[in-house]
C-alpha positions in Angstrom: 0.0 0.0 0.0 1.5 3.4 -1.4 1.9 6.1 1.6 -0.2 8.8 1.8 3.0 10.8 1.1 3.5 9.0 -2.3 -0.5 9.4 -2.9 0.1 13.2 -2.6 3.4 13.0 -4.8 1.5 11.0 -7.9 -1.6 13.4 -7.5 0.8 16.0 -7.9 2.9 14.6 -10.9 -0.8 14.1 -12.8 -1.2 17.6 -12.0 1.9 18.8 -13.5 1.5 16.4 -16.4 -2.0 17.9 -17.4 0.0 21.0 -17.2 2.5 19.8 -20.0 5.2 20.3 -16.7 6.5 17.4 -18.1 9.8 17.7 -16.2 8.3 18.7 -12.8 6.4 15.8 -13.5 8.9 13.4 -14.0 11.6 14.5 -11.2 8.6 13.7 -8.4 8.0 10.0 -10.2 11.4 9.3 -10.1 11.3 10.1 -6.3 8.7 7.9 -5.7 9.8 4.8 -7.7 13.2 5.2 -5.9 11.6 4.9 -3.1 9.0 2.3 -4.5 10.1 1.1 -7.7 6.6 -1.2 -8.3 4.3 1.1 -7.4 1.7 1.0 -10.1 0.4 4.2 -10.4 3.8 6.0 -10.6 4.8 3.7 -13.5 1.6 4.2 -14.8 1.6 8.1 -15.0 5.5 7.5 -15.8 4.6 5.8 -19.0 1.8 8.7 -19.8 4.7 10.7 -19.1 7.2 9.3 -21.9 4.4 9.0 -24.4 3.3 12.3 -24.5 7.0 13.2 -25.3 7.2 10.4 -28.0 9.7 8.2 -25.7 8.1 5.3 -26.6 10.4 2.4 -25.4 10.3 4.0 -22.2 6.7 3.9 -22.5 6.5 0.7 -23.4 9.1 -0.5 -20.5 6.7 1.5 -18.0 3.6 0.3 -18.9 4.6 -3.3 -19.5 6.0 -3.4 -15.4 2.2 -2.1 -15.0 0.7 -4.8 -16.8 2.9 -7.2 -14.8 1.8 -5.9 -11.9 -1.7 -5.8 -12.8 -2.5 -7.9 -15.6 -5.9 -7.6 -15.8 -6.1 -3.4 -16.2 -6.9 -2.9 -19.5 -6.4 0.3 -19.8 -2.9 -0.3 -19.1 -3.2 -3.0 -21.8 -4.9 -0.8 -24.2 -2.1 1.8 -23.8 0.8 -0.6 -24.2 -0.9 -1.7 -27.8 -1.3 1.6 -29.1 2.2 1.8 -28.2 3.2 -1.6 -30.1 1.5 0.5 -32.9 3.4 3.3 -32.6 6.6 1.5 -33.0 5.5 -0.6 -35.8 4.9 -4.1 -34.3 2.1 -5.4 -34.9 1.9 -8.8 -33.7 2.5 -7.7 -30.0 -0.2 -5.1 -30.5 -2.9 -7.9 -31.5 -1.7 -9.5 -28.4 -2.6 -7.0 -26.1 -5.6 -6.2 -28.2 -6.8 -9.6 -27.8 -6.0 -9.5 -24.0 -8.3 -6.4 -23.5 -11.0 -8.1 -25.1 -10.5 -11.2 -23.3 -11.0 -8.9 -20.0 -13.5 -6.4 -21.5 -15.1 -7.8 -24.7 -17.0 -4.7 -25.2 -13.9 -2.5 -25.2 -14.9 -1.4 -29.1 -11.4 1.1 -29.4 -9.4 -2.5 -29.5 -11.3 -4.3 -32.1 -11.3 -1.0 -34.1 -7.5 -1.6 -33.6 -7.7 -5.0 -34.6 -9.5 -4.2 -37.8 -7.2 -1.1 -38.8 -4.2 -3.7 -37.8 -5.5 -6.6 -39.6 -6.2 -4.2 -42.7 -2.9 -2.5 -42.7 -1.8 -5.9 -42.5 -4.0 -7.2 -45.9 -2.6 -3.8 -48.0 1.3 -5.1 -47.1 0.2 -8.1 -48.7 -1.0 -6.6 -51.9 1.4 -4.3 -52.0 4.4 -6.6 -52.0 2.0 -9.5 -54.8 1.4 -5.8 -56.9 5.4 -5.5 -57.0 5.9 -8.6 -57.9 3.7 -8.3 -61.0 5.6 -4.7 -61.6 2.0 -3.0 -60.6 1.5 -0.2 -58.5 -0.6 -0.7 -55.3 -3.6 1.6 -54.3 -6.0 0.4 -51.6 -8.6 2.6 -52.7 -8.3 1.7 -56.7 -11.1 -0.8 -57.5 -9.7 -1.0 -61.4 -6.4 -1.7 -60.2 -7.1 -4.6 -57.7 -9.3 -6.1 -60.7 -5.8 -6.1 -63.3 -4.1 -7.3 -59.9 -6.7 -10.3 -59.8 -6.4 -10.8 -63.6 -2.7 -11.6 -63.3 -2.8 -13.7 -60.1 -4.7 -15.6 -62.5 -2.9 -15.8 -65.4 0.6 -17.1 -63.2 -1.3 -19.1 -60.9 
């Protein structure tokens, strides 16, 4: 159980974080993780911290000791897959999609990830059949993805 001395110290780092204090912020987490370095909401606020300053490993190092700690807050979860996002890694970010779902099936922002994810996924595909055939890929061009089609079936 935090003290009510740490309490007051993380009440005051969100304060100075929704002020965009970001370093104000940060020097009175650091204090408290010395002192506590698995206290959850620190971390948590810690990783809020380093996101809104684009430091996303650090992010992603903060909120993964969250979810460790407490693996069934998914809006920790949530965080650290928009984060996976961010960095371009995809598979981890289904995974804690998937894991936010499992807790909270009707968390709808995580299978609108999943979708985006799963699409972004499908236009790679294309894009990389489409160079093989020397075409040029447009997710959006109906005429092309019919040529595209046309030759799949002429090598297949």
């Amino acid at each position: 159980m935090p003290s009510s001395k740490a309490i007051k110290d993380i009440n005051k780092a969100a304060r100075l974080l929704d002020q965009s204090r970001f370093d104000d912020a940060s020097k009175i987490l650091d204090k408290v993780l010395k002192f506590d370095p698995q206290n959850f909401n620190a971390l948590n606020l810690l990783g809020q911290l380093h996101f809104k300053l684009g430091n996303l490993e650090q992010a992603k190092e903060c909120f993964q000791i969250s979810v460790n700690l407490n693996p069934s807050d998914t809006l920790i979860l949530y965080q650290l897959a928009l984060i996976h996002e961010k960095l371009e890694q995809p598979l981890p970010a289904l995974q804690c999609h998937q894991a936010v779902l499992r807790l909270k099936p009707d968390f709808l922002e995580s299978y609108q990830s999943i979708v985006r994810l799963l699409d972004a996924d499908r236009q790679i595909i294309n894009s990389i059949h489409c160079a093989k055939l020397g075409l040029s890929y447009h997710h959006n061009d109906v005429h092309l993805l019919g040529l595209y089609a046309m030759q799949v079936a002429k090598i297949g």
